[in-house]
C-alpha positions, 0 to 999 in steps of 0.5 A, spaced: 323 191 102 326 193 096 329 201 096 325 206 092 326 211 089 325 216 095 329 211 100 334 213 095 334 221 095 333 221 102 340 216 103 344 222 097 342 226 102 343 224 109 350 223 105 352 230 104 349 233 110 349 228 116 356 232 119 352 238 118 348 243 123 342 241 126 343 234 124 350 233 127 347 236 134 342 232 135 346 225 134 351 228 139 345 228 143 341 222 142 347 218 143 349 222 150 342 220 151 343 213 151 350 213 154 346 216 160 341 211 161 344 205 160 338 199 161 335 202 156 336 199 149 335 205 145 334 212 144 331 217 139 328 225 138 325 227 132 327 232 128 324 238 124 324 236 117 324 244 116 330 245 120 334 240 115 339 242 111 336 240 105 329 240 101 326 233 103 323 228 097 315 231 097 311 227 102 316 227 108 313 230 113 318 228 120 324 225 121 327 221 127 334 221 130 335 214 133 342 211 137 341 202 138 345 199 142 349 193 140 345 186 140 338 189 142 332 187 138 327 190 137 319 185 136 315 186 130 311 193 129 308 197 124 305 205 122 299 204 119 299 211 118 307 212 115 311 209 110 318 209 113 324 210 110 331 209 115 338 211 112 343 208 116 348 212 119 353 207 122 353 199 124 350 194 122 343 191 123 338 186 120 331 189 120 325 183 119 320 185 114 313 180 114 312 178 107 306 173 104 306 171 112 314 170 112 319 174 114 325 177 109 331 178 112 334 186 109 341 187 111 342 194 113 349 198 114 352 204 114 358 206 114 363 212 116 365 213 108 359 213 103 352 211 104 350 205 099 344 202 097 345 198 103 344 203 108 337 205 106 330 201 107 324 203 105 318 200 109 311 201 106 305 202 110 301 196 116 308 192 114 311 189 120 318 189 121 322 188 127 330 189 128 336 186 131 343 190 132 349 187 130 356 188 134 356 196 135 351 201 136 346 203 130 345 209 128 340 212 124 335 216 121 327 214 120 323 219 115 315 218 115 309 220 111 306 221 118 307 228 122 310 227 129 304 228 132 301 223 129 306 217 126 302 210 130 306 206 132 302 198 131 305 192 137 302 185 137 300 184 143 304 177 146 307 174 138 300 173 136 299 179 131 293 178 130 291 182 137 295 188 136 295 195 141 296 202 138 301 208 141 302 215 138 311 215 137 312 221 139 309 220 147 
């Protein structure tokens, strides 16, 4: 999906207060977190947009932390309560999004230096998407529109879309 113009504040953002307090903590967290659990392919922790280091773009009402470990893929899900934004921090990742029933490929990276206009996604609402991790772990952070509490999370049920389960995120 084409960046927007949120998408690309929060990356403006994120790029000037990611080695600050709290968001350096919880990413040293997270990826313990993972380090410590090594079946699991991925770790996360959501973080309050009030303790951010900066103002977020009007309508943001969570953020996530997330740490993926290399080559895994994550199947097609969807928030049809959120429009997701994700800022890559490190790695690489290929994220799959389902347009006009085809799935468009968007390249996502983030790097040690200076976060560009491919290190953020924006992701609207009810859009399926799935991710696979390149060589490396994949580092970064999700905003959504939902609160914590109530962001859904949307999976198939098998590969037919059609038939889907619902889950709360933050459970």
């Amino acid at each position: 999906m084409q960046n927007d113009q949120v998408a690309a504040e929060l990356s403006n953002l994120v790029d000037s207060f990611r080695k600050s307090d709290p968001i350096a903590t919880v990413l040293t967290r997270v990826e313990r977190a993972l380090k410590s659990q090594p079946d699991q392919p991925q770790a996360w922790e959501p973080l309050s947009v009030i303790t951010l280091p900066f103002d977020v773009p009007e309508g943001i009402r969570s953020c996530w932390v997330f740490v993926l470990r290399e080559g895994a893929f994550f199947g097609a899900e969807r928030h049809p309560n959120s429009h997701q934004r994700t800022i890559a921090l490190s790695g690489d990742a290929l994220i799959e999004v389902l347009v006009d029933d085809s799935w468009s490929q968007s390249p996502i990276r983030g790097t040690t230096d200076v976060l560009d206009s491919a290190s953020a996604i924006s992701i609207p609402p009810s859009v399926w998407h799935r991710i696979t991790i390149g060589e490396g772990k994949f580092v970064s952070m999700s905003f959504h529109t939902a609160l914590p509490e109530q962001l859904i999370e949307e999976t198939p049920v098998g590969e037919d879309l059609s038939v889907t389960r619902q889950r709360l995120y933050h459970t």
